[in-house]
N, C-alpha and C positions, 0 to 999 in steps of 0.2 A: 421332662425326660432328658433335660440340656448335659444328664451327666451320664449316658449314654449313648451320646451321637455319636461320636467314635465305635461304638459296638454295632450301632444299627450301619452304619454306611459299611460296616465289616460286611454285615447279613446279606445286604442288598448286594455286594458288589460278588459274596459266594454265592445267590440264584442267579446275577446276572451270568455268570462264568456256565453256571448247571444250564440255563435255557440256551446261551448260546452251543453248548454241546447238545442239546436236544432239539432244536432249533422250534420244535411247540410242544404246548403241554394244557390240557383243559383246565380251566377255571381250578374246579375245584381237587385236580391232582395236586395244583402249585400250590391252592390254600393248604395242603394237607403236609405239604413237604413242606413249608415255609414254617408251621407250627411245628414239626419233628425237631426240622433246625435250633429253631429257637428256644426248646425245650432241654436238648439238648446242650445248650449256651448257659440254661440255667441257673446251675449247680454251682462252676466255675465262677461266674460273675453274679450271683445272689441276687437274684434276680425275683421280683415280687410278682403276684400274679397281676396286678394292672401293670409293669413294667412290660411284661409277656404280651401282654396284648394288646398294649401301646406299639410293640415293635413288630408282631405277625400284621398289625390293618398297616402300619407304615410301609413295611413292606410289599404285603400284595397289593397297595394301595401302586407304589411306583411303579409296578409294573403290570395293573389292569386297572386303575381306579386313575385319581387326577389326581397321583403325586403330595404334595403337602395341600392339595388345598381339597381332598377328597374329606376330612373333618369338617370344613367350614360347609361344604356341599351338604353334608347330613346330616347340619345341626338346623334343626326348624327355625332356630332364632333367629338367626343370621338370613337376610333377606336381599342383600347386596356382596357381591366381591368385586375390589376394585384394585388390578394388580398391576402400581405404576411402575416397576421394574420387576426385576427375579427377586429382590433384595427390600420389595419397599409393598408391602400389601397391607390395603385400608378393607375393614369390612364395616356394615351400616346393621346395627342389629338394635332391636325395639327401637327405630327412627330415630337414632342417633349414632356418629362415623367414630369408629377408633380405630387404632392401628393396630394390626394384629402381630401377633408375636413368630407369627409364621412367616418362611420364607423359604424360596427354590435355591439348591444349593447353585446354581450358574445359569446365564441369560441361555444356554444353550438347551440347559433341561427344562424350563419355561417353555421355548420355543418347539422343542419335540409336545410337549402335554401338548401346546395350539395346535400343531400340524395333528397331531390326535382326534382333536376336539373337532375342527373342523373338515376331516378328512374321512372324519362318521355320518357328516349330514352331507356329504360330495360338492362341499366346497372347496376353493383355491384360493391361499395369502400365501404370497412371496413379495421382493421387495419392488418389482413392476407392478404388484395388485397390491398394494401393500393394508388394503382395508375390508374390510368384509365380517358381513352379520351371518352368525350361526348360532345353536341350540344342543343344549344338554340333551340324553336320553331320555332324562325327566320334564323337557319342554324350556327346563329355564334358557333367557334371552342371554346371550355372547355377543359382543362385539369385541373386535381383535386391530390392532394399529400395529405394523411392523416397524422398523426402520427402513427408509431413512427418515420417515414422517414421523417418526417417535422418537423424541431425538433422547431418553434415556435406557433405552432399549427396550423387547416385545411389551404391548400394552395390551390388558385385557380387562373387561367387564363385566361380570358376569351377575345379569338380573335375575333372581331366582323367584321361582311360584313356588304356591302352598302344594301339597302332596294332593291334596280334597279340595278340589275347587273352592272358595267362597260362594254361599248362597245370598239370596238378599237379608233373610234373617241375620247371616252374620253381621253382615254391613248393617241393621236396625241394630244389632247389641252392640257393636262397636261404634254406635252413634255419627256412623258415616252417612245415615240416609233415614228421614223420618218414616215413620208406619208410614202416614196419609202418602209421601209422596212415593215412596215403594210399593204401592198398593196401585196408586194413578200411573205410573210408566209401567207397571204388570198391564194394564187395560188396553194404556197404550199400543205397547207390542203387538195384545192379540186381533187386536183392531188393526194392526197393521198399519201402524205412524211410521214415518222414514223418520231416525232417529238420530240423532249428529253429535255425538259426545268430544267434550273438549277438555284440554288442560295441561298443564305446564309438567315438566319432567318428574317424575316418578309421585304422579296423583292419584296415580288407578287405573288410568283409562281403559289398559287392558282389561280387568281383572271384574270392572265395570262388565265391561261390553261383552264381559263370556257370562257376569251373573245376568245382563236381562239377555243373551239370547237363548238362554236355557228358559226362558218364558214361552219360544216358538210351540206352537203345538207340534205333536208329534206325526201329523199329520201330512205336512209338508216336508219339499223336498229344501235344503239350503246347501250353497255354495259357500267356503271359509275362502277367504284370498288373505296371505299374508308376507311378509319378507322372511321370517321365517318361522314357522308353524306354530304359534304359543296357544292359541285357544283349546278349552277343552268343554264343548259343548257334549254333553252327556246325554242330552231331553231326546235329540232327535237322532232314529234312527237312518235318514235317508238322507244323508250329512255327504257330502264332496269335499274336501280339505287339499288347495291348492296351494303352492310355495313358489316364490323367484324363486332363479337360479342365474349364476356369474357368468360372467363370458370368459370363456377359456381363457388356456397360454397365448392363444393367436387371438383373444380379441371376440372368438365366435359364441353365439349360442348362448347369448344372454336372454331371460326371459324375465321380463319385466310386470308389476302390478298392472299395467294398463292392458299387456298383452293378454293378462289372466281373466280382467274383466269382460274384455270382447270376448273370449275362450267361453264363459263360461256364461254370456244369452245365449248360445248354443244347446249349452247343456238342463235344459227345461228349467229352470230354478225358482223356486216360487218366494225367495228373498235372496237376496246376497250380503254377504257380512265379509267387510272390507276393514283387515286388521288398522292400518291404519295410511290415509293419502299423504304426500309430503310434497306433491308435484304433479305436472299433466297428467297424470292417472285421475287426477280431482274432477276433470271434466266427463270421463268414461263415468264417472260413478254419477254424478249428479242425471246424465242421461239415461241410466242401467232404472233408476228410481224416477224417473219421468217416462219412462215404457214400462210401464204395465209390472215392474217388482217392488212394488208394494210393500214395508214392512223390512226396508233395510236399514242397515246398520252401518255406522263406520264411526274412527275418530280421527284426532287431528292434534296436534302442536297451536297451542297459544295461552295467552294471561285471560281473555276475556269470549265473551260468547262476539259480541262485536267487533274483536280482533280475529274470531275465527271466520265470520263472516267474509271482512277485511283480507284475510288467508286464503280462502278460498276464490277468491278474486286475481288475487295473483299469481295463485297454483294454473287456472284455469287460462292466463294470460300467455303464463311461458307456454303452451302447448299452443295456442289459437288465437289465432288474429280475429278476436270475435268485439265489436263495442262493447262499454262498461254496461249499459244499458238491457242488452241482450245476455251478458254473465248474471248481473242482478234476477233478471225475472227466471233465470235455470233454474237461480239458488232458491228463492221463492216458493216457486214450482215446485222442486225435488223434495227439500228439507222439514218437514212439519213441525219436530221440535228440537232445542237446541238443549244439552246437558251440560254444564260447566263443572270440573271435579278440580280441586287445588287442595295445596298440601298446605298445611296454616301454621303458623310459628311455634308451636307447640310438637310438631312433627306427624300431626292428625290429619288422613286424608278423608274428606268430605267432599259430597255434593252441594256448591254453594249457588248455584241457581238452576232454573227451570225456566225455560221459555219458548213461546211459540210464534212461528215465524208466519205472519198474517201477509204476507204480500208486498207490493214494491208502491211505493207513492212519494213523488216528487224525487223520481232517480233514485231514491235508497230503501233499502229493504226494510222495512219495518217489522219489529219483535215487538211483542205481547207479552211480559215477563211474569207467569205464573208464580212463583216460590223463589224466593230469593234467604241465604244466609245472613242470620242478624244475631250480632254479640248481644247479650244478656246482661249484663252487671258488670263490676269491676271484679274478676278473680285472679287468682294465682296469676306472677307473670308465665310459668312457665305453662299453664293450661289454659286452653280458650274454650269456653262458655259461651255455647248457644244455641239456636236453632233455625233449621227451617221454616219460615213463616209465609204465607201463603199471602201473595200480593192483592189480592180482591178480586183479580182479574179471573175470567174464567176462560176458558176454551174454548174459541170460535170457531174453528174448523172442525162439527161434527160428525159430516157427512159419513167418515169411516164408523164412527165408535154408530152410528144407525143402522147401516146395512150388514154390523157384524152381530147388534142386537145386544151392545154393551153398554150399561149406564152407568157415568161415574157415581 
């Protein structure tokens, strides 16, 4: 439509002129006045019906929707937005990054969409707070970099989820997680294993940890904690879904993961699902799942399950002057089993190990590795081939899957 940008920034700049004389107008009065307009523009400038309609969604897009990037929003393919200036946006679609042809027409209109975006979930970015995590209407993850820490001007990221949750079936068709062992972390869950999913930037982990907690029976009541609300557990209906929140202009009234998880042994919960620890909140959780809540969940940042391990250790360090010795045996205690999910060179995110965590012997924690990922043959460079293969080992910590009356 490069040969009516000139028409369209006409359109836009005669509703902006019309709502400033009427200073509001409902959704769907301005959709109905924006198609008159532009209908009437028709004739004149020969105008095709996908022209017309290219230019009424551009339109009310800039002034209810997100601007030029409201198409990449509600295109299903498109699964990342990565917007390194007003002038310079990368998007990530079937797991691999190109540069998109779209762009804000000035760092200034960029920066209005952000104050938008994050001024819907009642956050604050300005150039004293200049960073801060928020969320689309539809759930998808925002992070926002201002200047002067951006040093090409506003920086935005926007992670987007599927409209329908993934189930575990989809994750078996799309070869991210075998029957057997989709089947074994279903038993898991109902049994109530404290469950520790790991992996490196954009593996899943989310997406993971909202398919098995839609395993919870409906029974129970669950607590969500997250930094900003992406889970969408459907199964249960006695759900609590908690969110941080920023510390104001003056610094006040910041509420933190950690604060959520004390908040919420309060609030009776018979699991808690902890979006994801990054720091002394790590210790809150490993204790939440050594009192009596059974059958949590959380995940974490790292390359390996013995790096998370490793992570966890240090998370729980900066908060507590506790010995390595006494961190080791929480971790022990807390964790039953360990999930590891990585994205593999092919751009496939899979579950590449299973493990369980038996205890502490000679100061370090000892894993039990159930299922581990193993290439197959020589195929394609650009596809990896393989599977889950199940280590010989079996699970020694039965005591839950007993008294819940589950056999694998």
């Amino acid at each position: 439509m490069e040969q009516n940008h000139d028409l369209t920034e006409s359109i836009i700049a005669h509703v902006r002129d019309m709502l400033n004389e009427r200073q509001t107008m409902e959704d769907k009065a301005l959709h109905e006045y924006i198609e008159h307009y532009v209908f009437q523009q028709a004739d004149e400038h020969r105008l095709t019906s996908m022209q017309m309609k290219w230019m009424i969604d551009r339109t009310y897009n800039a002034f209810r929707g997100l601007d030029v990037l409201q198409p990449l929003i509600d295109d299903p393919s498109i699964t990342e937005i990565m917007i390194n200036g007003y002038d310079e946006i990368f998007i990530e679609q079937d797991g691999r990054i190109f540069k998109s042809d779209v762009q804000f027409e000035s760092s200034e209109k960029l920066e209005d969409i952000i104050q938008m975006i994050v001024g819907r979930v009642n956050r604050t970015v300005n150039a004293s707070s200049p960073i801060v995590d928020a969320r689309l209407q539809d759930g998808s993850r925002v992070n926002v970099v201002l200047p002067p820490i951006a040093l090409k001007g506003p920086t935005m990221t926007i992670r987007k989820f599927p409209e329908k949750p993934l189930t575990i079936n989809d994750l078996v068709e799309k070869d991210s997680i075998s029957e057997e062992v989709a089947d074994f972390l279903k038993k898991l869950v109902l049994a109530k294993y404290n469950i520790f999913i790991s992996g490196g930037t954009g593996s899943g982990k989310t997406t993971f940890l909202n398919v098995l907690s839609n395993f919870i029976p409906k029974s129970e009541r669950i607590i969500t904690i997250e930094d900003s609300a992406e889970l969408q557990i459907k199964s249960v209906p006695n759900l609590v879904s908690l969110e941080t929140r920023n510390a104001n202009t003056e610094g006040k009234g910041e509420i933190t993961i950690r604060d959520l998880i004390k908040s919420s042994l309060r609030m009776r919960p018979d699991r808690i699902v902890v979006g994801e620890v990054r720091g002394v909140e790590a210790l809150d959780m490993l204790q939440a799942m050594n009192t009596g809540h059974d059958g949590s969940l959380s995940t974490g940042h790292s390359n390996s399950i013995e790096d998370m391990l490793s992570r966890l250790e240090t998370m729980v360090l900066s908060g507590a002057n506790f010995p390595i010795p006494v961190i080791r045996q929480q971790i022990s205690s807390a964790v039953d089993i360990m999930v590891h999910l990585s994205r593999l060179r092919d751009h496939s995110r899979k579950v590449v190990a299973v493990s369980e965590v038996i205890g502490v012997e000679d100061g370090e924690v000892q894993l039990s590795p159930l299922y581990e990922f193993v290439e197959e043959g020589d195929g394609p460079v650009d596809r990896v081939i393989g599977s889950l293969k199940p280590t010989g080992e079996t699970i020694q910590n039965r005591l839950k899957l007993e008294m819940s009356g589950i056999k694998l």
